[in-house]
C-alpha positions in Angstrom: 0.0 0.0 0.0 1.2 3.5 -0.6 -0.7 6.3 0.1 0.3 10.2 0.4 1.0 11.4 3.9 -0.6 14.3 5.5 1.8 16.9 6.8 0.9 16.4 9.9 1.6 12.7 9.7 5.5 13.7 8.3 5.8 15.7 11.3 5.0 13.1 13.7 7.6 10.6 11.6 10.4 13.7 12.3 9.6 12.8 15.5 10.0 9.2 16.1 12.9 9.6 13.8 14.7 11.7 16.3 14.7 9.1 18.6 15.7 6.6 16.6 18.6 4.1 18.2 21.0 1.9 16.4 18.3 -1.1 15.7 19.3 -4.2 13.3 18.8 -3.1 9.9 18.0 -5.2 6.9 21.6 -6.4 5.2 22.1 -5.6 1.6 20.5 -7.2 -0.7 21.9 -9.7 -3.0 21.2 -10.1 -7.0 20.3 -13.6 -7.3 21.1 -15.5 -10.4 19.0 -16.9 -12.9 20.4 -19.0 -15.8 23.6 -18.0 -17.5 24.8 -15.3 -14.8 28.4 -15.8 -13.8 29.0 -18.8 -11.4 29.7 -17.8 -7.4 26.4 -15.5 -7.6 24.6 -15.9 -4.4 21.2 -17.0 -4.6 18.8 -16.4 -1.6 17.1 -19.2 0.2 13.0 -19.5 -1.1 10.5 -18.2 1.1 10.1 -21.2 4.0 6.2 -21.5 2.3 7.2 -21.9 -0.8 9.0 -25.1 -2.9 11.2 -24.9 -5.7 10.0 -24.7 -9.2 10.4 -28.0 -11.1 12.8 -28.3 -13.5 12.1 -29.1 -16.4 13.9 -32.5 -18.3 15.9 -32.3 -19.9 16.4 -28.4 -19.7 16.9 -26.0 -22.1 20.4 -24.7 -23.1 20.8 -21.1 -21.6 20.6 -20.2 -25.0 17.3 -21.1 -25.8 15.5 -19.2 -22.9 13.8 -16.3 -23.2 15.0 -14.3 -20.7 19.0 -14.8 -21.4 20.8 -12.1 -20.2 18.1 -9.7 -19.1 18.2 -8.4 -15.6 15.1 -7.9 -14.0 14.1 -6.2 -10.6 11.7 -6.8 -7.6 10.7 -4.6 -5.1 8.5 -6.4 -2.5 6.9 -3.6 -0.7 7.3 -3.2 3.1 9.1 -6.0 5.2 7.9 -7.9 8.0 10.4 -6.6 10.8 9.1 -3.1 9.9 6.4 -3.7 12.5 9.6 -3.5 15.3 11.1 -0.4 14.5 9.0 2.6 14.0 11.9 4.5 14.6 14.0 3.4 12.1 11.1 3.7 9.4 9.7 6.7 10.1 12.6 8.5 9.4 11.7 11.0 7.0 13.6 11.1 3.1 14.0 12.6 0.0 11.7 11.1 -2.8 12.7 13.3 -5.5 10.0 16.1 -4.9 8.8 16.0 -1.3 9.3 13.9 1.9 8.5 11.1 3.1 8.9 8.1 5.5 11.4 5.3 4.8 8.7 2.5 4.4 5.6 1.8 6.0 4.5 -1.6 7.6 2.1 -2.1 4.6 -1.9 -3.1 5.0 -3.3 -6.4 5.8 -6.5 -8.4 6.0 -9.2 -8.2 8.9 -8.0 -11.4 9.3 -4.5 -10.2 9.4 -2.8 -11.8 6.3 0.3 -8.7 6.3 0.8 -6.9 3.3 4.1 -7.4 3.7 3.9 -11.7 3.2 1.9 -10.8 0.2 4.4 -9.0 -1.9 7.3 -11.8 -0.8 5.3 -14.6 -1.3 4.6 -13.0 -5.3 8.0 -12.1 -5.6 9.3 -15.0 -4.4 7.2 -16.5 -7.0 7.8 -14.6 -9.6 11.7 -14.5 -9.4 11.5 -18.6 -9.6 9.4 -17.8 -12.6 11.9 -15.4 -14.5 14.3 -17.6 -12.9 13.5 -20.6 -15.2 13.1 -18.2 -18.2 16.9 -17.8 -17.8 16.9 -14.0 -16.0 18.8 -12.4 -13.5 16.7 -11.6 -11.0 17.9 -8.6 -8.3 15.9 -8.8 -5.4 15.4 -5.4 -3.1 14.5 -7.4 0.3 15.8 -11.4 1.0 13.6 -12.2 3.7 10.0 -11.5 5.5 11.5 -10.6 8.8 14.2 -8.0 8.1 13.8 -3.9 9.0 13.4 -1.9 5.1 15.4 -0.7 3.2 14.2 2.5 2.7 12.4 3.0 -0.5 15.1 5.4 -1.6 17.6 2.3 -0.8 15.2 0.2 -3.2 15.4 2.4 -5.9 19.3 2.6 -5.8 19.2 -1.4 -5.7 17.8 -1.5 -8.7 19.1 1.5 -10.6 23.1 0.1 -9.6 21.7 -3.2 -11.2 20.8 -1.7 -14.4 17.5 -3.7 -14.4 16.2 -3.7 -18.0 12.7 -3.5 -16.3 11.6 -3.7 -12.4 8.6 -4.2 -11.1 7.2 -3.6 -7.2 5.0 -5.7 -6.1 2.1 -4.4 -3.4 -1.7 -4.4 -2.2 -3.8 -2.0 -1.5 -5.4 -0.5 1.8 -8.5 1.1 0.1 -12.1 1.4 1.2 -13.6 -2.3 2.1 -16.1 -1.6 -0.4 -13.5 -1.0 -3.4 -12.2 -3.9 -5.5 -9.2 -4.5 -7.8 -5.7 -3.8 -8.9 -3.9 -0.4 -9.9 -0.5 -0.1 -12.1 0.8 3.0 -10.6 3.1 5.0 -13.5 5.9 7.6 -13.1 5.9 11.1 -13.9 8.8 13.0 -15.2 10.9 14.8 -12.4 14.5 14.4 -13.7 16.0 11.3 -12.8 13.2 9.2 -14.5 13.0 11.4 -17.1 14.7 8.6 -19.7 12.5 6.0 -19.1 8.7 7.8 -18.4 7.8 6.5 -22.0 9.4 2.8 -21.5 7.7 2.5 -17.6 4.4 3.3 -19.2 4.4 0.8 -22.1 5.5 -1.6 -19.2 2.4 -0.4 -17.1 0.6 -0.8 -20.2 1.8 -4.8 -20.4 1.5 -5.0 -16.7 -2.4 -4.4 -16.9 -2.9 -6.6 -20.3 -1.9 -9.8 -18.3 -3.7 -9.1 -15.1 -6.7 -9.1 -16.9 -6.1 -11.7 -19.5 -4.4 -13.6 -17.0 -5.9 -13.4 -13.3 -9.4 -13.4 -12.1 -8.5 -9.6 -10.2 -10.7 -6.8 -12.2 -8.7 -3.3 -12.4 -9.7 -1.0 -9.5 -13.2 0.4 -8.8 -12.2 3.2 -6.3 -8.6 4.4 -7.7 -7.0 5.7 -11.3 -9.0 4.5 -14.8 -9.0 1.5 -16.3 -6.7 -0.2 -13.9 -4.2 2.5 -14.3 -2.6 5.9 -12.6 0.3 8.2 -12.6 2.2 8.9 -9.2 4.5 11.3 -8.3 4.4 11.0 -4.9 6.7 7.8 -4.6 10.5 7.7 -4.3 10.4 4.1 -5.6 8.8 5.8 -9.0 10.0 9.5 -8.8 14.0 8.1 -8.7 14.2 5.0 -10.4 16.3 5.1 -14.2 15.1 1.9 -15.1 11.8 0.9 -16.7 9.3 0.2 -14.0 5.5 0.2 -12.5 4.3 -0.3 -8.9 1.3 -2.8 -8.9 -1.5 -2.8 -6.3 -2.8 -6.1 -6.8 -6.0 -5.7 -5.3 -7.3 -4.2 -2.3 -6.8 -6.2 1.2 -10.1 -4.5 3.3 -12.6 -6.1 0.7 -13.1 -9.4 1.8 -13.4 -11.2 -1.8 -10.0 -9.4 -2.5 -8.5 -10.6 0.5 -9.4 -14.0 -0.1 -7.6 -14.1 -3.3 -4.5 -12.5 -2.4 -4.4 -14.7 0.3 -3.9 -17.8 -1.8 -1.2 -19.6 -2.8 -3.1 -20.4 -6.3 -4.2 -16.8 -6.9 -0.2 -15.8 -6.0 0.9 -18.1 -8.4 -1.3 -16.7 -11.2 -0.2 -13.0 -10.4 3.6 -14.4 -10.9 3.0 -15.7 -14.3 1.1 -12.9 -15.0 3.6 -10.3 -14.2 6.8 -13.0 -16.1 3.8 -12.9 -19.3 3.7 -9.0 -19.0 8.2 -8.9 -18.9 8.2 -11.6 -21.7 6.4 -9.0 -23.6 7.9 -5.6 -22.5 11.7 -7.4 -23.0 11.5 -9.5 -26.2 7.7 -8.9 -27.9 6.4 -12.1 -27.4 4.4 -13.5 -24.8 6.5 -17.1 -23.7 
């Protein structure tokens, strides 16, 4: 979830920040390799709840996959040890236009399914997914249980990586009447200035699969036709590679929240966001 701050609410984040003590942060992140990336790369270990993708037999020479080559980011929003350090994440940064906090601890269901789990459990996912079609995949968080980064820290993760397109992954905390996903799209603001035309042909992709591809519809309360330009986020306003921030649906609404909760419906949003990258990176869809 990432909604704009009141000004009184980034006052109150000075605050905390002031006080903030010398907590365990998150370590840096690590690219992990796909097929083809130089050997000694370190990989992280799958998210406990998930398994490994199967191989498939025999395999594919990295030359005949897709995905050879490219580097691809994720960003899965928020982190589960942000919940233990307010201090640390509600230290106020620069997004490129205005302030704002670190991170956030994210949404979650009324039955308290974190935002947070979501986006790893996609990502983790999804990075198995591009994985297999022979990417690189650079990863801005390794864990559920870590503090951050910072969003400006996510951005530069990405950016160092020259991603050829990034994606981060989120959900919504919208009214518990409202249903669906939103592709949130950059505006120019100087460092993104390069790729505003490339992020919203991505974001155009992006939307394309969800709705050929999952059972989500695009978002009845927020942007038009699933979509919606932000310039509000430091993950948008400073990145210089391709890329879209995807609310997947909307966690208060109790038929969203029983989608996003499954491992089936997870699964689905991962191939529909490696269809959407197949497209964007090489024209075709697998």
């Amino acid at each position: 979830m990432h909604r704009k701050l009141p000004a009184a609410a980034l006052v109150l984040a000075a605050a905390l920040a002031s006080g903030c003590g010398a907590a365990a942060r998150a370590a840096d992140p690590v690219a992990s390799a796909g097929a083809g990336a130089a050997s000694g790369a370190v990989v992280p270990a799958e998210s406990p709840s998930r398994s490994a993708s199967p191989t498939a037999s025999p395999s594919p020479s990295p030359a005949a996959l897709p995905l050879a080559g490219r580097v691809v980011g994720i960003d899965p929003g928020h982190n589960g040890g942000n919940f233990s350090d307010s201090g640390f994440i509600n230290q106020l940064i620069w997004n490129g236009r205005e302030s704002e906090t670190c991170d956030t601890t994210g949404t979650e269901t009324a039955s308290g399914f974190t935002e947070a789990s979501f986006n790893f459990d996609v990502a983790t996912d999804l990075r198995a997914d591009l994985i297999a079609a022979g990417a690189t995949v650079v990863m801005t968080r390794q864990d559920n249980t870590s503090v951050g980064p910072c969003v400006t820290t996510r951005a530069q993760i990405l950016n160092k990586a020259h991603a050829d397109v990034a994606i981060d992954i989120h959900a919504d905390g919208g009214p518990t009447w409202g249903r669906g996903f939103t592709v949130l799209e950059p505006v120019a603001d100087g460092p993104n200035d390069a790729v505003i035309s490339s992020s919203l042909q991505f974001g155009s992709d992006v939307r394309a699969k969800m709705l050929s591809g999952t059972s989500m519809p695009e978002s009845n309360y927020d942007g038009t036709d699933g979509l919606i330009t932000r310039d509000d986020l430091a993950g948008l306003n400073l990145t210089t590679v391709p890329k879209v921030l995807i609310e997947c649906g909307n966690m208060p609404n109790s038929t969203d929240a029983a989608l996003l909760a499954s491992s089936a419906f997870q699964q689905q949003l991962a191939r529909a966001f490696t269809a959407a990258i197949m497209v964007f990176l090489t024209g075709r869809s697998g």
